[in-house]
N, C-alpha and C positions, 0 to 999 in steps of 0.2 A: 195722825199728826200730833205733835208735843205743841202746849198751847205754854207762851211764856208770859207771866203777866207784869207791867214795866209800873213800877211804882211813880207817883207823879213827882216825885225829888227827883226821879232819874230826869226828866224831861227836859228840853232846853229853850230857854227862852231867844227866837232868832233875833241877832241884832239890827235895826238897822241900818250900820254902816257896813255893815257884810257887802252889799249889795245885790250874792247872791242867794237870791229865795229856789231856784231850782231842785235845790236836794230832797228828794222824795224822803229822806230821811232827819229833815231839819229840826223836827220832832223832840230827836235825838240828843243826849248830851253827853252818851255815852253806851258804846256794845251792850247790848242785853245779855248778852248769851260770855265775854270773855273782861265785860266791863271795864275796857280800854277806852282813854279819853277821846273821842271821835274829832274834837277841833283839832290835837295834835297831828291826823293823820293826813292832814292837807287839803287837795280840793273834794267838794261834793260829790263827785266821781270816785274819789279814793274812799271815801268816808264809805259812802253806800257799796261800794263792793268787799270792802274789810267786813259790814255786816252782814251783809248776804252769805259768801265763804263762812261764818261764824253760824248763819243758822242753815246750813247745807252740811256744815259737820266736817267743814277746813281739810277735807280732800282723805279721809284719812283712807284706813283700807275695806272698812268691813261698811256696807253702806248704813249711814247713820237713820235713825229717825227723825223725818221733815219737821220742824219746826214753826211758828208762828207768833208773835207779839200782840200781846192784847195790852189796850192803854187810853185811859180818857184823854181826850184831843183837850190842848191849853187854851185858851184866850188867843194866845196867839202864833196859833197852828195855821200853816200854809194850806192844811185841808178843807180848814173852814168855807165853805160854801160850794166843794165842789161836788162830784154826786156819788155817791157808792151807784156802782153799777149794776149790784143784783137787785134795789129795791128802787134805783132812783132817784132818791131824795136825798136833802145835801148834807153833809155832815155841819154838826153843829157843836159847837164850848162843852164840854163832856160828855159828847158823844162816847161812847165806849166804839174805840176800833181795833180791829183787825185787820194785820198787815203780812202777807206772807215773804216768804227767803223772794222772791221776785221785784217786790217793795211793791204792788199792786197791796191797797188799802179799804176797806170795807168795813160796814156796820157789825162788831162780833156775833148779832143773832145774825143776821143775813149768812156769814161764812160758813158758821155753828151748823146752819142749814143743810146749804150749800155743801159742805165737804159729809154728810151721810149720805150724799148721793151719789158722789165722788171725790176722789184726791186729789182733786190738780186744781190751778185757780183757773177762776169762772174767765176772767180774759183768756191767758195763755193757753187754756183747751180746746183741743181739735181734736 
């Protein structure tokens, strides 16, 4: 996997009158991988699949190499206090995390780990 790492100027601070906090990807203030503006692209649902398509490799023909976004979590990240699932414990204000093309979110040593043992994220593996 291609590890891509997101400067903290890219990040976006969510507003409160958005209302909605649901985008896995709220993070965000713009594509990692094609750096299109992510508010233009409508709701949270449009935002996070325009990124995912971008780190799957936008459909093309030859299959791309998988991708991943590494990025300290802001002050005021929607992930704060909830729990990376390979070690636990909750992510915290510059946390360094790791988020795959799935939007599933993680500690980057936990994933670092986690992906020498296999390729696929630790949720979506069966």
């Amino acid at each position: 996997m291609e590890r891509i790492v997101i400067d903290q100027r890219r990040l976006s601070i969510p507003s409160p009158t958005t209302g909605d906090t649901s985008s896995q990807i709220s993070d965000l203030a713009e594509c990692p991988v094609c750096n299109t503006n992510l508010s233009e692209l409508g709701t949270p649902h449009m935002q996070e699949a325009h990124v995912k398509s971008c780190l799957e490799g936008g459909g093309g023909a030859a299959p791309p190499t998988a991708k991943y976004l590494v990025y300290k979590l802001p002050a005021e990240s929607a992930l704060i206090g909830t729990e990376c699932v390979i070690c636990l414990e909750e992510f915290v204000k510059d946390s360094t995390v790791a988020r795959l093309s799935c939007l599933c979110s993680f500690h980057n040593a936990c994933l670092s780990s986690w992906l020498q043992r296999g390729r696929s994220c630790p949720v979506h593996a069966r």
